[in-house]
DRENDRENMAR-812907 format. One line per 10 residues: number of its first residue (from 1); their letters; for each residue x, y, z of C-alpha. Coordinates in Angstrom, 3 decimals, decimal comma, padded with zeros to 6 digits, always signed. Example, Ala and Ser with C-alpha at 12.3 -4.5 7.8 and 13.67 -1.06 7.14 Angstrom:
2
1) as) +012,300/-004,500/+007,800 ~ +013,670/-001,060/+007,140
END
This chain:
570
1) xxxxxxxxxx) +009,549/-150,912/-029,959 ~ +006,698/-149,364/-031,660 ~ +004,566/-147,413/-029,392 ~ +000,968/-146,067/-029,906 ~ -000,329/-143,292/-028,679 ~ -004,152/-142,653/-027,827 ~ -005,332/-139,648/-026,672 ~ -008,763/-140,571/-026,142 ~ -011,801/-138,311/-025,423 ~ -014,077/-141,254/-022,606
11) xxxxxxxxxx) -017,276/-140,461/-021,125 ~ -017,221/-140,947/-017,552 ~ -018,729/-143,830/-015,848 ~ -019,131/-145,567/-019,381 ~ -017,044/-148,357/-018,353 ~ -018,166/-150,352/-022,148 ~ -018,288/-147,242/-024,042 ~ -014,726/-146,821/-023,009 ~ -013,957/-150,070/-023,314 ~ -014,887/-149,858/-027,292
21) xxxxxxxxxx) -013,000/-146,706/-027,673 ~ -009,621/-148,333/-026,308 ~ -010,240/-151,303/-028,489 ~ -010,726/-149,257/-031,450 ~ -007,635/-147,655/-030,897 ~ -005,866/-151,110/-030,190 ~ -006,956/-152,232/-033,582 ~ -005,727/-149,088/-035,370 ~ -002,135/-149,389/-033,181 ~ -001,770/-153,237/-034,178
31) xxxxxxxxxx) -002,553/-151,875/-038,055 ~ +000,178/-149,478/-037,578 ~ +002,488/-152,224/-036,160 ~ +002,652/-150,923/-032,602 ~ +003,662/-153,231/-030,187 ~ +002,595/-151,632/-026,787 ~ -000,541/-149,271/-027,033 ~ -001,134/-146,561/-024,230 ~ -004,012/-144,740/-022,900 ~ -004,337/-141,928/-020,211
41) xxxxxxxxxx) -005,155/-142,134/-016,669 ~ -008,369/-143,877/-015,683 ~ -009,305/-144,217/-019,226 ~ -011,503/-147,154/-018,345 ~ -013,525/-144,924/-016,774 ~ -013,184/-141,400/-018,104 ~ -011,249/-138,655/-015,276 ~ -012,830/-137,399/-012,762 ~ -014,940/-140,455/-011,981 ~ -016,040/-138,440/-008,572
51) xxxxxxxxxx) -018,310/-140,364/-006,396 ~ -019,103/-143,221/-008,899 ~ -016,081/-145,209/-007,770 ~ -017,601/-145,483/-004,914 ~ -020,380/-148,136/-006,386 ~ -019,733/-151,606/-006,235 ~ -021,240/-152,317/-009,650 ~ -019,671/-150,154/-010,925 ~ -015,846/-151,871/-009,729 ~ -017,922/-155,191/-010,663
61) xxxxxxxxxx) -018,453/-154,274/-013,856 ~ -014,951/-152,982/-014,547 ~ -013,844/-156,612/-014,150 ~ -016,204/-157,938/-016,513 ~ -015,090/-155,253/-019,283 ~ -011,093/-155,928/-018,882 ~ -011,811/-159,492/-019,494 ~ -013,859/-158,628/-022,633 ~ -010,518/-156,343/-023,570 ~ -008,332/-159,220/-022,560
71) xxxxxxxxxx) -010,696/-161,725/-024,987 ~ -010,646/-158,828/-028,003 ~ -006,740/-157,949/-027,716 ~ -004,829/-158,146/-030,840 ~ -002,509/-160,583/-031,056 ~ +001,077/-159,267/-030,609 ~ -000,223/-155,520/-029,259 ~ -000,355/-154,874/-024,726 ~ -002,285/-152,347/-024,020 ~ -001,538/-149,896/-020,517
81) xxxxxxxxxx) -005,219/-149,084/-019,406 ~ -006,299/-146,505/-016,611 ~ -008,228/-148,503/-014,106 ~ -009,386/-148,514/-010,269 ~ -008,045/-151,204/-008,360 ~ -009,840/-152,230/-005,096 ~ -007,880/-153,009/-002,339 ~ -009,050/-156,218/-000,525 ~ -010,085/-155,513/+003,343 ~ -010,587/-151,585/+002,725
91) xxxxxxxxxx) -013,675/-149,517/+002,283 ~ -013,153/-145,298/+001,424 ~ -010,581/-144,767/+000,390 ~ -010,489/-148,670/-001,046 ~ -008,751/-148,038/-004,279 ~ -005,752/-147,847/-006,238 ~ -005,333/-145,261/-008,972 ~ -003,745/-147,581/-011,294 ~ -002,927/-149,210/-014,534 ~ -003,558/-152,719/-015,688
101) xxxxxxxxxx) -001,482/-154,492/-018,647 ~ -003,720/-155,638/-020,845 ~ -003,178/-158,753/-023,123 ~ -004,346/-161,408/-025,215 ~ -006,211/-163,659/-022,762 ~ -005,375/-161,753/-019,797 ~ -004,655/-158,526/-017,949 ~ -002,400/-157,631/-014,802 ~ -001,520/-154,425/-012,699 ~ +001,722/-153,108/-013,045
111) xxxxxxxxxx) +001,450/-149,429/-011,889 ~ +000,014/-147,564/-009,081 ~ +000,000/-144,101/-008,887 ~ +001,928/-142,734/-005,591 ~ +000,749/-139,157/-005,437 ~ -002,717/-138,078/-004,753 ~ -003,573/-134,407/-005,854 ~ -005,901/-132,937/-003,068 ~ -006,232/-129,538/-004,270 ~ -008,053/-127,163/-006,115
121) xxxxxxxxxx) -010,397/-129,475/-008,391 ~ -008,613/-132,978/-007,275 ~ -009,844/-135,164/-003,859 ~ -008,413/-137,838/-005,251 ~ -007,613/-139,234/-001,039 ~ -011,217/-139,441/-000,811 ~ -011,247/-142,549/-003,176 ~ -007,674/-143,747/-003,246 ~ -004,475/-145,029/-001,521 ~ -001,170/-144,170/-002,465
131) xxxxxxxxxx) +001,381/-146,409/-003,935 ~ +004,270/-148,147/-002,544 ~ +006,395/-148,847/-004,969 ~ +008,201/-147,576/-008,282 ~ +006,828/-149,244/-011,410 ~ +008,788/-150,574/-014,032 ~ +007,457/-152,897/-016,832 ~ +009,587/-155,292/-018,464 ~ +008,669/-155,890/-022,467 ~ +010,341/-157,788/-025,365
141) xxxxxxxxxx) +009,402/-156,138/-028,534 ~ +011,661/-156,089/-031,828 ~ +013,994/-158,453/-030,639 ~ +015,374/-156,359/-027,792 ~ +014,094/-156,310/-023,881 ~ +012,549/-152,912/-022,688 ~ +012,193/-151,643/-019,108 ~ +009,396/-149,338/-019,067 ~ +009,313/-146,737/-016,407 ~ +005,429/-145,946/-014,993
151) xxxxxxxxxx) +004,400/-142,885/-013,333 ~ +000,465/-141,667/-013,402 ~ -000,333/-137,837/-013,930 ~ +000,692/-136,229/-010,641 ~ +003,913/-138,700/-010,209 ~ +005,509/-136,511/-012,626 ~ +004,610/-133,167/-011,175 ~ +007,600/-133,316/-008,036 ~ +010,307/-130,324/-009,135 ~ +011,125/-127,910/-006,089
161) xxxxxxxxxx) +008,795/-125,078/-007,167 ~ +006,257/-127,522/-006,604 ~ +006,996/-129,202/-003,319 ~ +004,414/-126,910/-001,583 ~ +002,065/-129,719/-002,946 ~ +003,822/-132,724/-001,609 ~ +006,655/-131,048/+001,590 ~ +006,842/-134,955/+002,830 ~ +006,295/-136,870/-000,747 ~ +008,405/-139,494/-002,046
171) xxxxxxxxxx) +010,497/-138,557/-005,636 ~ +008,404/-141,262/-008,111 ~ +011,310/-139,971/-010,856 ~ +014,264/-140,168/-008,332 ~ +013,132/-143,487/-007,149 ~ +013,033/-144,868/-011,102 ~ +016,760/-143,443/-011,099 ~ +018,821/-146,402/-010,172 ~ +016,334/-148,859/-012,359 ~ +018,152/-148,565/-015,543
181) xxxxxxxxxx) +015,145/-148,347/-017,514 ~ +014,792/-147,534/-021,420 ~ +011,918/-144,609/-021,224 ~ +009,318/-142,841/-018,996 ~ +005,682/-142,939/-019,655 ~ +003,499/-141,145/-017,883 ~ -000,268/-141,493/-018,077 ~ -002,067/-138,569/-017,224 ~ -005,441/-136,722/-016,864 ~ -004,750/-132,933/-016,819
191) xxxxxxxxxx) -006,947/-130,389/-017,371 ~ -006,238/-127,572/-019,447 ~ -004,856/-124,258/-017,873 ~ -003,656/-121,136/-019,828 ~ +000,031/-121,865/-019,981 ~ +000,051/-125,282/-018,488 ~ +000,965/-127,390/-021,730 ~ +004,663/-125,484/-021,248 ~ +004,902/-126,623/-017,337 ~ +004,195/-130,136/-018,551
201) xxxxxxxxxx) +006,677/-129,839/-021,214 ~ +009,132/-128,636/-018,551 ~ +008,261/-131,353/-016,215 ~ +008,988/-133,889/-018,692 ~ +012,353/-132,282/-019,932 ~ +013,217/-132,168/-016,609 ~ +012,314/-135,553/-015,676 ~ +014,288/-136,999/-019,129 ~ +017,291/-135,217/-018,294 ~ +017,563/-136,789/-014,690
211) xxxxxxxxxx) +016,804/-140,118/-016,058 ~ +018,608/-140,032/-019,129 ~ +015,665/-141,368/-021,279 ~ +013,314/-139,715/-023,873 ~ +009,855/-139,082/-022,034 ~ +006,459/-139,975/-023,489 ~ +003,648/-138,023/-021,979 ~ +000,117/-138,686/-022,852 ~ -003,076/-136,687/-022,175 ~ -006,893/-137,107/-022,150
221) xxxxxxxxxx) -009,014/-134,927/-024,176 ~ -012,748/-133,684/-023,511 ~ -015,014/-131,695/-021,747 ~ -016,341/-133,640/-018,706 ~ -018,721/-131,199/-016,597 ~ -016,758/-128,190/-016,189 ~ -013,115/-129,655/-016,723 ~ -011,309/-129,616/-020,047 ~ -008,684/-131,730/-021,294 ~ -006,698/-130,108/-024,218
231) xxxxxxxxxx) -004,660/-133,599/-024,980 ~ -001,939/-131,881/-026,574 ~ +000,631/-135,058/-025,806 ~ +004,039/-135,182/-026,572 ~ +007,296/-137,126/-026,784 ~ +010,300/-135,280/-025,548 ~ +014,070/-136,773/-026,418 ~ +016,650/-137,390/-023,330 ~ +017,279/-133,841/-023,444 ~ +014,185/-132,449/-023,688
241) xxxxxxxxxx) +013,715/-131,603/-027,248 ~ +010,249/-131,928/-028,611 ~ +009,845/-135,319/-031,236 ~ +006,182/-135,846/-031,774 ~ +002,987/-133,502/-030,184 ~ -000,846/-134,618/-030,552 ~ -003,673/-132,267/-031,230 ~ -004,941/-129,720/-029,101 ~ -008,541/-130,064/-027,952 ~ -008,934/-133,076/-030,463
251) xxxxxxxxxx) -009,107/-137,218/-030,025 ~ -005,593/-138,253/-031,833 ~ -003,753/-141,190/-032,422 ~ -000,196/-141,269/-033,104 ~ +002,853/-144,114/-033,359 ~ +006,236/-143,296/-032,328 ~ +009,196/-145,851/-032,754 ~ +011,583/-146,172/-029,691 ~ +015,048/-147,256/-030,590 ~ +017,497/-149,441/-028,646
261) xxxxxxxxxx) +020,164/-146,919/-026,723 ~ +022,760/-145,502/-027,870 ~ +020,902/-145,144/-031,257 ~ +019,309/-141,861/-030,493 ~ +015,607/-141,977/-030,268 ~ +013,400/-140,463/-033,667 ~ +015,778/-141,882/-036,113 ~ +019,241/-143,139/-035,973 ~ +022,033/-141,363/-035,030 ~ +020,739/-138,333/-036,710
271) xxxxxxxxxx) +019,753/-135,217/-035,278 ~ +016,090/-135,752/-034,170 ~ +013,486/-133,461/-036,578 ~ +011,400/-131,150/-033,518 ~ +008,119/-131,484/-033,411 ~ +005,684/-129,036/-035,139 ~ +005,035/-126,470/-032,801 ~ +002,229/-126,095/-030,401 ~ -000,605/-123,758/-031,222 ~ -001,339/-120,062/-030,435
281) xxxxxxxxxx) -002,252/-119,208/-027,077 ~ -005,543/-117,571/-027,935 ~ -006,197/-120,491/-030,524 ~ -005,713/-122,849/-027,120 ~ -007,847/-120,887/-025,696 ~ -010,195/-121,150/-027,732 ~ -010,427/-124,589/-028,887 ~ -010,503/-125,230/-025,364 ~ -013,867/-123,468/-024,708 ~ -015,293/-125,019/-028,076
291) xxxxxxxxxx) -014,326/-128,584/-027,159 ~ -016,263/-127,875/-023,418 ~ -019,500/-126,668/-025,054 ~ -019,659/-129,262/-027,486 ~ -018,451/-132,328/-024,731 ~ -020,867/-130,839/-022,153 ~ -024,029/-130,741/-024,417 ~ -023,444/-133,979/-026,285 ~ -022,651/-135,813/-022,858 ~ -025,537/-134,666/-021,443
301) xxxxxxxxxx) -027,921/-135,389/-024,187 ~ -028,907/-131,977/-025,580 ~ -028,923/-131,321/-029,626 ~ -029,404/-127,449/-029,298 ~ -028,271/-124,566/-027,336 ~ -029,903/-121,044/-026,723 ~ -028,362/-117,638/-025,381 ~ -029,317/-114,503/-024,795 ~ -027,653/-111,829/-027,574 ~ -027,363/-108,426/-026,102
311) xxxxxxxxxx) -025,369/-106,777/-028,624 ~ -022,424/-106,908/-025,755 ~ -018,931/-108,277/-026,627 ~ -019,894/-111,487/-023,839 ~ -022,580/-112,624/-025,660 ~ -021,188/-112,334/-029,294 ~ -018,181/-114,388/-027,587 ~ -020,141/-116,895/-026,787 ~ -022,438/-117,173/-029,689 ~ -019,229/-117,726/-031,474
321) xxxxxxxxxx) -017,808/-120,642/-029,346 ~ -021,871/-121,637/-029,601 ~ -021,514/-121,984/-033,278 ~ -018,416/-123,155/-033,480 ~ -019,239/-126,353/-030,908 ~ -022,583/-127,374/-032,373 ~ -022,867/-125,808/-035,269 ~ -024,761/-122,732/-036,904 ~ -028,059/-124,479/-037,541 ~ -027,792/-125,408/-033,693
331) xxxxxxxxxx) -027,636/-122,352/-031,965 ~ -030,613/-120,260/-031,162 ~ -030,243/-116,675/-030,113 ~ -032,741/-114,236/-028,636 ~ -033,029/-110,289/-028,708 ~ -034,975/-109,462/-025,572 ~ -035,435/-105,289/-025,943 ~ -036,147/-103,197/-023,153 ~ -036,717/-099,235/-023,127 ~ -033,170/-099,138/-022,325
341) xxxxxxxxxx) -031,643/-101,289/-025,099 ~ -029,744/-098,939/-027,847 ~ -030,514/-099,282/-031,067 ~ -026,789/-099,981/-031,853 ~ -026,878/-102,899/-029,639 ~ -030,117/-104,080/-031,288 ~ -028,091/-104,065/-034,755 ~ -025,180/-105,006/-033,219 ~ -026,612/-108,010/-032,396 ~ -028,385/-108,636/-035,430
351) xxxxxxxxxx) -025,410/-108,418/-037,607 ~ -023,238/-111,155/-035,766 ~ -026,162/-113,510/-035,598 ~ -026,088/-112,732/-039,490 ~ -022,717/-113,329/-039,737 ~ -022,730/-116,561/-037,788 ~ -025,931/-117,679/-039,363 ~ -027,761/-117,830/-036,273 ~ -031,805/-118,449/-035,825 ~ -032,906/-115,466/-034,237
361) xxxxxxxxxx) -036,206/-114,348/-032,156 ~ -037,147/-110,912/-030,831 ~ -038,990/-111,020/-027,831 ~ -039,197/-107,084/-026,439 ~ -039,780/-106,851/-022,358 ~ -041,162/-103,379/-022,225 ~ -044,691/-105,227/-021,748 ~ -043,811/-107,744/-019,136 ~ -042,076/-104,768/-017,059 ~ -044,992/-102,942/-017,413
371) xxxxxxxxxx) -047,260/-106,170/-015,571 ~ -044,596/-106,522/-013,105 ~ -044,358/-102,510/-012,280 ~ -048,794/-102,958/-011,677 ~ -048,011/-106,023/-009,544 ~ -045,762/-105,469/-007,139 ~ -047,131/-101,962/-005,454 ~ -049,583/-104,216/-003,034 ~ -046,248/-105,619/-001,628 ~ -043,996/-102,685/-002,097
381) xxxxxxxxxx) -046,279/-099,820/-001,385 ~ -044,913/-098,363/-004,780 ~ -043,621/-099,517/-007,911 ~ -039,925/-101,202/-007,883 ~ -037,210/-098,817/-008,721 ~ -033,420/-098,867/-008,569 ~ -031,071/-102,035/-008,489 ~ -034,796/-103,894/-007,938 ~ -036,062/-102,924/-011,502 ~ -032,618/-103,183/-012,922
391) xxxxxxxxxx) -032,739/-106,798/-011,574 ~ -036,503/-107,574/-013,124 ~ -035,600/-106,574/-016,308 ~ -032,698/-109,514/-015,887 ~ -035,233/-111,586/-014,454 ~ -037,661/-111,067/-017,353 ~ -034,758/-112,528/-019,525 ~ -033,827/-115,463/-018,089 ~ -037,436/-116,326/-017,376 ~ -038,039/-116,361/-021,701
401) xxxxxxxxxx) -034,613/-117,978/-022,174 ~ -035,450/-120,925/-019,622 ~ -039,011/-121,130/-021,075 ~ -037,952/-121,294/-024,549 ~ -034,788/-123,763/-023,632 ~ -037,445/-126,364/-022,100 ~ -039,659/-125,955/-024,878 ~ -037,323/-126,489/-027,209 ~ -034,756/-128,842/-025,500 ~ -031,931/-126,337/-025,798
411) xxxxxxxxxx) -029,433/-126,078/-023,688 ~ -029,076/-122,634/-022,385 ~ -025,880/-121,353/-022,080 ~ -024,765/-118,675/-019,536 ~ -022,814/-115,402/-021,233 ~ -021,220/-113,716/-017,794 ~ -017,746/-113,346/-017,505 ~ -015,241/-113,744/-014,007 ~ -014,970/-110,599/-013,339 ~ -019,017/-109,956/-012,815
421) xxxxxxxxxx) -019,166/-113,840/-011,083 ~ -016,043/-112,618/-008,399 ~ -017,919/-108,828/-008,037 ~ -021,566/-110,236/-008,078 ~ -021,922/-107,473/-011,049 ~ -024,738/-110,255/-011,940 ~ -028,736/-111,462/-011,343 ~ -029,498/-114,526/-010,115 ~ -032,507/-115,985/-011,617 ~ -031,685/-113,790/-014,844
431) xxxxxxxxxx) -028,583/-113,656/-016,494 ~ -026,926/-116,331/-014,118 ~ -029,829/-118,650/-015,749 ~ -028,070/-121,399/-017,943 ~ -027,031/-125,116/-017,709 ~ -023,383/-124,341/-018,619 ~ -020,934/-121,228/-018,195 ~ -019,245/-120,946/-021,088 ~ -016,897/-117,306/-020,161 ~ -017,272/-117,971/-016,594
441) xxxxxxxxxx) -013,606/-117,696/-016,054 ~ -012,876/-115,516/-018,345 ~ -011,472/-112,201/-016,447 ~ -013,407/-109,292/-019,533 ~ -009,905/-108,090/-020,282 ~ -009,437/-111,725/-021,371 ~ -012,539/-111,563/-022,667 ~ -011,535/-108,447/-025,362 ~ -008,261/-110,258/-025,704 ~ -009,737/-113,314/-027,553
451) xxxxxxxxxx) -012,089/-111,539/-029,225 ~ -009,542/-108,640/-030,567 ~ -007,583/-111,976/-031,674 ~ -010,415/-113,827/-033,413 ~ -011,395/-110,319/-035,249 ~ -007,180/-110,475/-036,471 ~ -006,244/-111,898/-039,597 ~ -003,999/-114,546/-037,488 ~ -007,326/-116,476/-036,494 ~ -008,764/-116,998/-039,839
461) xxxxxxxxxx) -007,023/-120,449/-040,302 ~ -008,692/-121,389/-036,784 ~ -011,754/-119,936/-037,283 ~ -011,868/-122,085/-040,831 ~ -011,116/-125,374/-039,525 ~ -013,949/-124,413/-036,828 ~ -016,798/-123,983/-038,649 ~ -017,081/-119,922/-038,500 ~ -016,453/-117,693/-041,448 ~ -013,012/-116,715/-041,836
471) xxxxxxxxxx) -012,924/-113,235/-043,775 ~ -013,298/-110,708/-042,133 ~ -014,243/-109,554/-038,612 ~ -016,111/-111,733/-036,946 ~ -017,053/-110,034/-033,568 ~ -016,896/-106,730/-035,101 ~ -015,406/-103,421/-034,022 ~ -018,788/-101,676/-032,798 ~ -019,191/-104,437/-030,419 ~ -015,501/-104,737/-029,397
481) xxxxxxxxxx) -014,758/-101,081/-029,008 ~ -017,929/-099,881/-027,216 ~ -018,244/-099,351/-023,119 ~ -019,611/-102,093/-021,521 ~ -022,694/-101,766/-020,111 ~ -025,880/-103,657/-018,987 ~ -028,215/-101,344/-020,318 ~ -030,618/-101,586/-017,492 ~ -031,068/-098,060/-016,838 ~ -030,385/-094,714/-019,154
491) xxxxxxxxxx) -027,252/-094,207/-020,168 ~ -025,795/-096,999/-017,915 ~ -021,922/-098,213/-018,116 ~ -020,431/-100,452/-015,617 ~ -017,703/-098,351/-014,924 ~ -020,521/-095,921/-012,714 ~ -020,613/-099,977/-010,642 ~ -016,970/-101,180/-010,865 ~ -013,598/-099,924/-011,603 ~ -012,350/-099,734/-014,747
501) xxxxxxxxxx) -011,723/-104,124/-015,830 ~ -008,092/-103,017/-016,572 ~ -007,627/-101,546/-012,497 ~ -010,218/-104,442/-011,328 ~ -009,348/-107,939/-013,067 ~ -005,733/-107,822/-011,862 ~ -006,374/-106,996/-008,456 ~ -009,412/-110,277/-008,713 ~ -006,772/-112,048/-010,115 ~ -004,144/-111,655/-007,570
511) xxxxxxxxxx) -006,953/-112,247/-004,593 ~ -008,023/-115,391/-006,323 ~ -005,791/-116,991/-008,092 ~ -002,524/-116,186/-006,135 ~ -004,644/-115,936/-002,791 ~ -003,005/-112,596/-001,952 ~ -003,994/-111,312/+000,914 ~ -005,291/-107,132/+001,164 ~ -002,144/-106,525/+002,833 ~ -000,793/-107,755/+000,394
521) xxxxxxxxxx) -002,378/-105,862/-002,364 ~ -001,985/-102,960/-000,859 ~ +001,601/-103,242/-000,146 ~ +002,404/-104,259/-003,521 ~ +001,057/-100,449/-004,442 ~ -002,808/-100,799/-005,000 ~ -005,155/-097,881/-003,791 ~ -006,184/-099,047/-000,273 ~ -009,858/-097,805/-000,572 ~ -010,066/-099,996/-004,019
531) xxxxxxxxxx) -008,959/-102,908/-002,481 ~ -011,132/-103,008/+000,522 ~ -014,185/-102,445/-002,101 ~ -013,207/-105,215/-004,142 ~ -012,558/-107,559/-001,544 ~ -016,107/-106,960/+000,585 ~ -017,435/-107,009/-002,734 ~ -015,871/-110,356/-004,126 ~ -016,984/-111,956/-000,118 ~ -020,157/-111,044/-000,433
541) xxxxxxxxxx) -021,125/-112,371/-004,116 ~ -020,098/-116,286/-002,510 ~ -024,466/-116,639/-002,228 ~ -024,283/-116,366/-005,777 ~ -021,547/-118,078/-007,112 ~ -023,048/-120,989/-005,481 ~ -025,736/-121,208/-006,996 ~ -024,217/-120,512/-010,562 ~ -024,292/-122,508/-013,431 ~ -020,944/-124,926/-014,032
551) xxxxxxxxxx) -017,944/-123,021/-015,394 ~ -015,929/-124,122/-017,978 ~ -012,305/-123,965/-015,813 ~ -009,627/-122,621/-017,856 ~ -007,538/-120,781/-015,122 ~ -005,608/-121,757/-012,306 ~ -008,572/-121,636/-010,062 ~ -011,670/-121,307/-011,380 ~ -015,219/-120,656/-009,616 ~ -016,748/-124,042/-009,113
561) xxxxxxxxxx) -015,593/-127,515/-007,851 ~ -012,038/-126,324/-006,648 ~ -013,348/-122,792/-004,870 ~ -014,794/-123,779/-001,834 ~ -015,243/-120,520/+000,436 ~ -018,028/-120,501/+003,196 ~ -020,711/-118,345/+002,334 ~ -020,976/-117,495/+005,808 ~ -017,803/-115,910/+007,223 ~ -016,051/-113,616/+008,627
END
């Protein structure tokens, strides 16, 4: 059997859009001689589908669309197609999470998924009902019958480190155990997390050495709203062993032949050949956060984006990913002077926009502070001072970066970073302004980290096939090496705010992403005074972080859809 494999990039809710891609794909698998073509989880409708699958028309109109597929199918080629199936008699949750064979003339379900993520950015219960039943398809290709074992994303994801998510689930791989079948596939849509893709791998090597059988797992790609999917598919042999991986952060097509057992699967009896080996962690990384920009703006309609460029090492990050998504001639920056700006900063700026080939406009603020500090005094008895003018001069920003975004059309993109979104070391209405977050859950030792690797000469081959020079520093050392600082007030750093990023990110870390307690903390040998800061601090910046731009979620748990802490507590 000759099996395709598309790793498709859908926009969600574009039930014909989608439907086109897959039959694009089907008609370069059936080229390729493929026999059986698959596609990721709810690829019908792009992943998450969120509150859309809860319109009628829409479920309607998915019917209409498979029987178009089932009309266009090549002859001799099934396709596996992520659907929703509705459940006759049953309003919310009414669905299935499933997967419909698709053939010439016709189309049938043969899978439904069995376990519902309900955490951190999943609510997948909300829409759907569980499975019953394991799946296995039956298929004659090449001469020789093939039962096909079915799982769906999360159905994969049941090892004992993980039963904290499911403590009363059903095994979907233990229950395929006694079915004799030739091979796993399992249809997913998962987004991308810094050291996830070796998890998955795991899972699957895991799940093919119970079984027996070589593993195919396949991926959807793209930015939808603030999730990324990094793709990055794979086939693993019955004992794990890599055969064939997909792109990272890229649409990809690939064919993989399946032979009959006990001819050992990649080629004969020989030893298989492993698979080319995944990319660099900060390259991941960093495709990732391209692939978001450019999926977010081109899914929601915008040609150009704008930032603010400081001459900080948050900005210059993002300018880069900027460029790098939509292009040089794209990308907009502005230099917005105050009394307080540097004059390195100033230049600092200037020469990365140079580098990058960014458009760049100088608007200086000294004037607009000036009409503000006149204003205010009737209300004030006095002219704002302190953390209030600090915050104007932020204010003054995002005001000219919104104005010239809807002028223009741009898209304005957000430069903070996760340590100033968990501390509230941030303005709303000023540099919280944007339409996307592009750093947003980036800790800023993470934050130096990339940008210390994208300055290396081990990122020039990335940087090239990117779009963005690659001789040279790119970031450059006078922006990486100097102390950060918002330059709000004379001689400002953020350390006279926060603790040092090195003492402060892994404390945030362990409070939000391991949900350690302060006890905790404190018993695992942090400074008890530093903890309770951090904490009130991180509790009291929830006003904030709700009404921040969308983050581009590359972490465990991220600030947005799957943080959902009261704002008023105790």
């Amino acid at each position: 059997m000759r099996l395709a494999l598309a790793q498709l990039n859908p926009l969600v809710g574009d039930l014909e859009g989608n439907g086109r891609r897959i039959l694009a794909a089907a008609e370069r698998a059936r080229a390729g001689g493929a026999d059986l073509l698959l596609t990721p989880e709810l690829s019908l409708w792009g992943y998450p589908p969120r509150d859309l699958l809860l319109r009628p028309a829409l479920i309607q109109r998915q019917e209409r669309v498979l029987a178009s597929l089932a009309a266009a199918c090549p002859d001799g080629l099934a396709l596996l197609v992520g659907v929703a199936e509705p459940v006759a008699g049953r309003r919310q949750p009414g669905l299935h999470n499933a997967l419909a064979l698709v053939e010439r003339g016709g189309w049938r379900i043969v899978c439904r998924k069995r376990l519902l993520p309900s955490y951190d950015v999943f609510d997948e219960r909300r829409y759907f009902l569980p499975g019953d039943a394991p799946a296995v398809l039956e298929l004659e290709a090449g001469g020789h019958p093939w039962r096909l074992g079915l799982t769906i994303c999360e159905d994969l994801w049941v090892e004992e480190n993980l039963r904290s998510r499911w403590p009363d689930a059903v095994d979907p791989i233990a229950d395929l155990a006694p079915r004799r079948i030739d091979l796993l596939l399992n249809l997913s849509a998962s987004p991308f997390g810094r050291g996830k893709g070796e998890v998955r791998q795991g899972l699957a090597a895991r799940a093919a050495a119970r079984l027996g059988v070589p593993v195919v797992y396949l991926n959807q790609v793209g930015g939808n709203d603030e999730l990324v999917f990094d793709g990055a598919s794979f086939v693993v042999d019955r004992t794990g062993r890599p055969l064939l991986r997909l792109a990272c952060a890229a649409e990809d097509l690939a064919l993989w032949p399946l032979a009959p057992a006990p001819v050992s699967p990649g080629g004969g009896d020989a030893e298989p050949v492993p698979a080319a080996a995944p990319p660099d962690p900060w390259e991941q990384l960093l495709r990732v956060l391209v692939l978001g920009v450019r999926d977010y703006a081109a899914k929601c309609g915008f040609q150009r984006a704008l930032l603010g460029l400081s001459g900080g090492i948050d900005s210059a990050l993002v300018a880069v990913i900027a460029a790098a998504a939509l292009g040089p001639a794209r990308v907009e920056v502005l230099r917005m002077p105050s009394p307080f700006s540097s004059a390195g900063s100033l230049d600092d700026a200037e020469g990365l926009a140079r580098r990058l080939g960014l458009a760049t406009a100088t608007l200086p603020i000294a004037p607009l502070m000036e009409a503000f500090a006149a204003a205010l005094p009737p209300a004030l008895g006095a002219p704002p001072a302190g953390v209030t003018e600090e915050n104007l001069q932020s204010r003054i920003r995002g005001t000219l970066l919104m104005a010239v975004a809807n002028q223009k059309g741009g898209l304005l993109l957000s430069t903070g970073n996760k340590s100033e979104l968990a501390v509230g070391y941030c303005t709303l209405y000023g540099d919280m302004n944007g339409g996307l977050s592009v750093i947003g859950d980036l800790y800023k030792t993470t934050v130096f980290g990339l940008c210390e690797w994208l300055d290396g000469a081990a990122s020039g081959p990335c940087r090239a096939a990117l779009g963005l020079p690659s001789e040279g520093e790119l970031i450059g050392a006078a922006i990486r090496t100097k102390p950060p600082s918002a330059e709000l007030r004379p001689d400002q750093r953020d350390s006279d705010s926060l603790p040092d990023y090195g003492v402060l990110d892994p404390l945030l870390k362990a409070s939000i992403e391991e949900l350690r307690t302060p006890e905790q903390l404190v018993a695992g040998g942090a400074d008890p005074e530093l903890v309770a800061r951090v904490t009130a601090l991180l509790r009291r910046a929830e006003f904030k972080r709700r009404q921040a731009a969308p983050v581009l979620k590359v972490s465990d748990r991220a600030f947005g859809a799957g943080w959902r802490m009261p704002i008023a507590s105790a």
